[in-house]
Structure formats: structure tokens, C-alpha cells
C-alpha distance (Angstrom), angle and dihedral (degrees) to the residues before:
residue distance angle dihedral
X1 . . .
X2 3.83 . .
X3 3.99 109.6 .
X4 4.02 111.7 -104.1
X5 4.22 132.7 -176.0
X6 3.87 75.3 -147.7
X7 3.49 96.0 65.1
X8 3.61 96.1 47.3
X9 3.68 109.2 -122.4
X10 3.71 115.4 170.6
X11 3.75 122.9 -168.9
X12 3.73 123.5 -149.4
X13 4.04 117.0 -168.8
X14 4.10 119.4 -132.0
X15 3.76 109.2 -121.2
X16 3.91 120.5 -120.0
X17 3.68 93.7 11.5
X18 4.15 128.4 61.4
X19 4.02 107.1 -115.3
X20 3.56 121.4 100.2
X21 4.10 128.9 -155.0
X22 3.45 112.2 -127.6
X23 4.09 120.5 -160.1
X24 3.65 159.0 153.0
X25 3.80 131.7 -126.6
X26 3.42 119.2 -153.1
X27 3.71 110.3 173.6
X28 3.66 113.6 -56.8
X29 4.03 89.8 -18.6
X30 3.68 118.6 88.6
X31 4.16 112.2 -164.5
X32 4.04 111.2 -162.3
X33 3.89 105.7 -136.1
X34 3.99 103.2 -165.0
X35 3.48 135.8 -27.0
X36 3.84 101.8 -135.6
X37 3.92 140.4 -175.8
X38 4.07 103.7 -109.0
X39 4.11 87.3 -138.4
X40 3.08 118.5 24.4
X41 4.10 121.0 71.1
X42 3.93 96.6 -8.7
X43 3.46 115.5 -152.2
X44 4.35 96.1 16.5
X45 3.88 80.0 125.9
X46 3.54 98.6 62.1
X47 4.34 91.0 74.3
């Protein structure tokens, strides 16, 4: 899946510890994309 404004993807980062969930909404469904590491290989998710 290659990562896209089109598609939506919104990122919210984890308090107190450096990872970030990164997901879709769709309507009332949410879809979590990755759950990456904030600093260390940024952007491995996006494969």
C-alpha cells in the first residue's frame, strides 16, 4: 500500500512513548494502517 493524502490516512502520536498509530476512517469504520517507531526507520510503514 503506498501512503496517499488521497486516501485519507491520519496519524495520531502515543503520548509518553515515540510510536505513532497511523489510520483511515471510512465512515463509521476506522482501519489501523501501522503501528510505527516515531525515530527509528521513518516511513518503513508506508510498503
Amino acid at each position: 500500500m503506498r501512503f496517499s493524502r488521497a486516501l485519507k490516512h491520519r496519524r495520531a502520536n502515543v503520548q509518553r512513548v515515540p510510536y505513532a498509530v497511523v489510520f483511515s476512517v471510512d465512515g463509521d469504520e476506522i482501519e489501523v494502517v501501522a503501528v510505527a517507531h516515531g525515530r527509528r526507520r521513518p516511513g518503513y510503514w508506508v510498503r
